[in-house]
Every structure is written in C-alpha cells, then in structure tokens.
C-alpha positions in Angstrom: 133.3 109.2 141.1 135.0 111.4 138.8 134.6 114.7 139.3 135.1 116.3 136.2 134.3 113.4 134.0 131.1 113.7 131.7 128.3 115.2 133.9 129.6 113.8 137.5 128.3 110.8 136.5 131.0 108.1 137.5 132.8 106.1 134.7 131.5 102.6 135.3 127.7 103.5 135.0 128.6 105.5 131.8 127.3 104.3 128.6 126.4 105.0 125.5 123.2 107.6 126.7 125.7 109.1 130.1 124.4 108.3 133.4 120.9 106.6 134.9 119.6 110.0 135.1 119.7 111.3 132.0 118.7 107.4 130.5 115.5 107.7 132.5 114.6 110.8 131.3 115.1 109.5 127.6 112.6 106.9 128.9 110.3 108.7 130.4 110.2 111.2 127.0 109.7 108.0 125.0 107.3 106.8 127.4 105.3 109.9 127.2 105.6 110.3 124.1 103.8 106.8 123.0 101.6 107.5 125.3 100.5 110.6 123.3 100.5 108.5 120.0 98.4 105.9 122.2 96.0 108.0 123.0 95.8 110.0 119.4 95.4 106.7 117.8 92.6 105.6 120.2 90.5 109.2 119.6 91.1 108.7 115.8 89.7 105.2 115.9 86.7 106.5 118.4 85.8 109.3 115.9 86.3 106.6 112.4 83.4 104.5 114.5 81.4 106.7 114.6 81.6 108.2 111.0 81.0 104.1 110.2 78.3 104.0 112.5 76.4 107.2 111.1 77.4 106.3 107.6 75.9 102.4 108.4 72.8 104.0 109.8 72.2 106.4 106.5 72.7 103.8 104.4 70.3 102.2 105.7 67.7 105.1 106.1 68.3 105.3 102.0 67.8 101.3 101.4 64.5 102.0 103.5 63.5 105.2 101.1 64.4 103.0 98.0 62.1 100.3 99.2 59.7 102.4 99.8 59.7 103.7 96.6 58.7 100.5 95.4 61.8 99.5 92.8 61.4 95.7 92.2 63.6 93.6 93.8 66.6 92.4 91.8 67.4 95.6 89.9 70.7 97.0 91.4 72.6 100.2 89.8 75.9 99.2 88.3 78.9 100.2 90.8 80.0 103.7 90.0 82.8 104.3 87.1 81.9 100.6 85.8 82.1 100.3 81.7 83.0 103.4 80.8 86.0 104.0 83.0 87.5 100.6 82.1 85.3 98.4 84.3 84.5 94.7 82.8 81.2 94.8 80.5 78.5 92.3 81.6 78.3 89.5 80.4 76.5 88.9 77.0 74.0 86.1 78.2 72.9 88.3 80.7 69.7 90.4 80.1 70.0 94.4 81.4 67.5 94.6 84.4 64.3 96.3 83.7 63.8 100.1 83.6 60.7 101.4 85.6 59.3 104.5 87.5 60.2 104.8 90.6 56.6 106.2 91.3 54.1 103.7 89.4 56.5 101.0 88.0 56.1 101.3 84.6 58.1 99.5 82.7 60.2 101.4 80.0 61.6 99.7 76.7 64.5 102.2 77.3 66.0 105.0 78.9 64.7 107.8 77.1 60.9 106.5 77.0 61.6 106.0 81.3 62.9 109.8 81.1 59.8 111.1 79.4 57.7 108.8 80.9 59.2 110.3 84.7 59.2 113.3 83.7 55.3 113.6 83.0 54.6 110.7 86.0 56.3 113.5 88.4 54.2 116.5 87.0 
C-alpha cells in the first residue's frame, strides 16, 4: 500500500477508473441506471399496447357501425391525402365505386345529386 498514493488505494490494483471500490460503484450506477431505462422502456411499451389495443377495438366498433349502416361491400374511401396531395391516380380501366346513401342506398350519378339526395333522406 501506498499511503499517500491516489485514494489509499495501492498501485498494483490501480487502473484506469482508481481502485475496486470506486470501479464497483461505477458499476453499480451503470447498473442502476439501465435498470431505470429497463424498466421506462417496459412501462412505455405496456402503455403503447394498450393505446393499440383500444385503438384495435374502436376500429372495430366503427367497421361494425359502418356495416350497419348498410354501405355495399366493395366500396372503400380512398386513403387520406391520395390524388390531391401527390398520391398515384387510379388507374383509367378502373370504374370509381358507386355513390349511395348511407341510410336507403340510393344510388347517386354523382356527388352533388348524393349530397342533395342525403341531405333531404336525413330530414
């Protein structure tokens, strides 16, 4: 031992972090430390299952309401932002789907006969 080396901690054991002591408390900080990330991580992932899960089930609820509301099957919505935003345009062989209330499935020529038409359906 050398007694006024670096900390009383002898010169053979001394590296580049000083002695075993003060290496195992740089461990057990690190240690400790990822623990805390570990756990973080896992309550993160915990509460981004169950925003899935509810999000899952209310989509689900609305695919319900929508086929209860009697829309044929086959006509889907274009995804959001498509054609004007820079999106592909459909094809040209491909007919648009038919336009029809929601509440007695008539079937419009085009959007603003289906607007009128909804609007007096509603009334």
């Amino acid at each position: 031992w050398v007694p006024h080396g670096d900390r009383g901690c002898p010169l053979v054991t001394r590296g580049a972090h000083g002695c075993p002591r003060a290496q195992a408390d740089i461990f057990r900080a690190d240690f400790e430390a990822e623990r805390a990330a570990r756990e973080q991580l896992h309550a993160q992932r915990e509460r981004l299952q169950e925003s899935v899960s509810a999000l899952r089930r209310r989509c689900q609820r609305l695919q319900e309401q929508g086929d209860a509301w009697g829309c044929p099957q086959g006509v889907t919505l274009p995804p959001r932002g498509a054609g004007a935003l820079g999106g592909s345009p459909p094809p040209a062989a491909e007919e648009p789907p038919p336009l029809c209330c929601p509440k007695c499935q008539y079937r419009a020529p085009d959007m603003d006969t289906l607007q009128v038409h909804v609007m007096d359906c509603i009334k």
